[in-house]
Every structure is written in structure tokens, then in C-alpha cells.
C-alpha positions in Angstrom: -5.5 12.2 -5.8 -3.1 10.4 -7.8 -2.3 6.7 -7.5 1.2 5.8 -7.3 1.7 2.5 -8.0 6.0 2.3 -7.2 7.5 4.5 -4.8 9.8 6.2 -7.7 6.7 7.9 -9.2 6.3 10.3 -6.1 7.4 13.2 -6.8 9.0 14.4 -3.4 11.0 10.6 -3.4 12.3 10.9 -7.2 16.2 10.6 -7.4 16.4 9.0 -3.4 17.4 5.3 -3.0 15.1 2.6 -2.3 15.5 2.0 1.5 15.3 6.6 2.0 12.2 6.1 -0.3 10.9 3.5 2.5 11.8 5.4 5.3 10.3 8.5 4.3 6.9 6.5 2.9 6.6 4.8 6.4 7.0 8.5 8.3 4.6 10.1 6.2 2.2 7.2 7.0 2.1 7.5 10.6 1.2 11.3 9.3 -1.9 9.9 8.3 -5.2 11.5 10.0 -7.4 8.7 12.3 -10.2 8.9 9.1 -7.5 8.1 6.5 -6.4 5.3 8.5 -9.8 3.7 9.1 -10.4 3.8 5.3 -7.1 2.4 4.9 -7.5 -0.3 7.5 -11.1 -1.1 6.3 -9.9 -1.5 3.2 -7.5 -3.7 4.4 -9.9 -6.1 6.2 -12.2 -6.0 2.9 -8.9 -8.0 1.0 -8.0 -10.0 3.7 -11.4 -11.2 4.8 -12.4 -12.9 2.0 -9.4 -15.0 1.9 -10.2 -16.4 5.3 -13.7 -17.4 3.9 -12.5 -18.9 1.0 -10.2 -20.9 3.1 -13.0 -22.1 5.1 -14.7 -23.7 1.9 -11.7 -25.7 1.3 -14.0 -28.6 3.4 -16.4 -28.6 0.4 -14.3 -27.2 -2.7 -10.2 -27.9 -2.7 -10.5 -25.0 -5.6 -11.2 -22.1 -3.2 -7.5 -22.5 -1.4 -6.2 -21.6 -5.3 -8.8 -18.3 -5.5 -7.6 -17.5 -1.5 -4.2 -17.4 -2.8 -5.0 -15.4 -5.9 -6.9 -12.8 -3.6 -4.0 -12.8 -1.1 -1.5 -12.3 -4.2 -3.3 -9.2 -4.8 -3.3 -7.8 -2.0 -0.3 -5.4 -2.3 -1.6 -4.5 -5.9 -4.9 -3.3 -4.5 -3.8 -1.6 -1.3 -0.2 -0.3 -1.1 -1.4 1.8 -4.3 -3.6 3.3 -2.2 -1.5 3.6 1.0 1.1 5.3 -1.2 -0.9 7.7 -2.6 -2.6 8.9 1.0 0.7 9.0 2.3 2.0 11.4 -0.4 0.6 14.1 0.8 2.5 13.9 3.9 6.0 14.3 2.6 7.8 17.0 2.3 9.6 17.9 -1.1 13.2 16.3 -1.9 16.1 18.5 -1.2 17.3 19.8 -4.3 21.4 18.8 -5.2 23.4 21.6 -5.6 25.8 21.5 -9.0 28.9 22.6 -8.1 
């Protein structure tokens, strides 16, 4: 499986505009299969949770609000990666332009 870090590296959305790249990434993810979406989901909760636990030390240690942001921050680096490249495999190929 290959990661795909920006939707303009997939190749069934190269040469398609941002918001087509979108809407085609989205339909392909409702594509997914119920296993593919707990792993997804999972992964999900295993980026979000510790932020909530790190905002709950702020009581004890103001410090832990500044990691809860940096984990939040990453969150789209660590999982729509990931989300993309499941998703891939659900499009279909982009229609080739005819040269007249």
C-alpha cells in the first residue's frame, strides 16, 4: 500500500482540481469495508485520546495544554495519510482528455 501524503499524488486524481479531488476522496471513503473503517476509526481515537488526557493534567502541569496541542496539530499528518491511501483503492481511474 502506498501512502499518499496530498491528494495530487493519487494516481486516479492527477490532473483534477482540488474540490473533484475532494469529492472523489470522500466517495471512495464511504467505499471503505466495516474492517478498514474500524482500523481507521481506532486509529483515530488512538490521536485524539491522548490529547484529552493531557488536557486533564493541565491541574498539575500548565505544560501538557502545549504537548495536547502539538498532538492535536498532528493529527491530520498522522491520519489523513492513512485515510487517503485506504481510500485509493476505491477510485476509479481518471478519464483520459482527448487531444483534438
Amino acid at each position: 500500500m502506498n501512502f499518499y501524503f496530498s491528494t495530487r499524488h493519487i494516481p486516479a486524481l492527477k490532473g483534477l482540481p482540488l474540490a473533484e479531488r475532494v469529492k472523489r476522496l470522500d466517495q471512495a471513503a464511504k467505499k471503505l469495508t466495516v474492517p478498514e473503517k474500524t482500523l481507521l476509526n481506532i486509529l483515530k481515537l488512538l490521536v485524539i485520546v491522548p490529547v484529552f488526557v493531557l488536557i486533564l493534567q493541565t491541574a498539575s502541569n500548565w505544560t501538557s495544554l502545549l504537548w495536547a496541542l502539538l498532538v492535536f496539530l498532528l493529527y491530520p499528518l498522522l491520519v489523513k495519510p492513512i485515510q487517503n491511501s485506504m481510500s485509493a483503492k476505491y477510485l476509479a481511474p481518471a478519464p483520459e482528455k482527448e487531444n483534438a
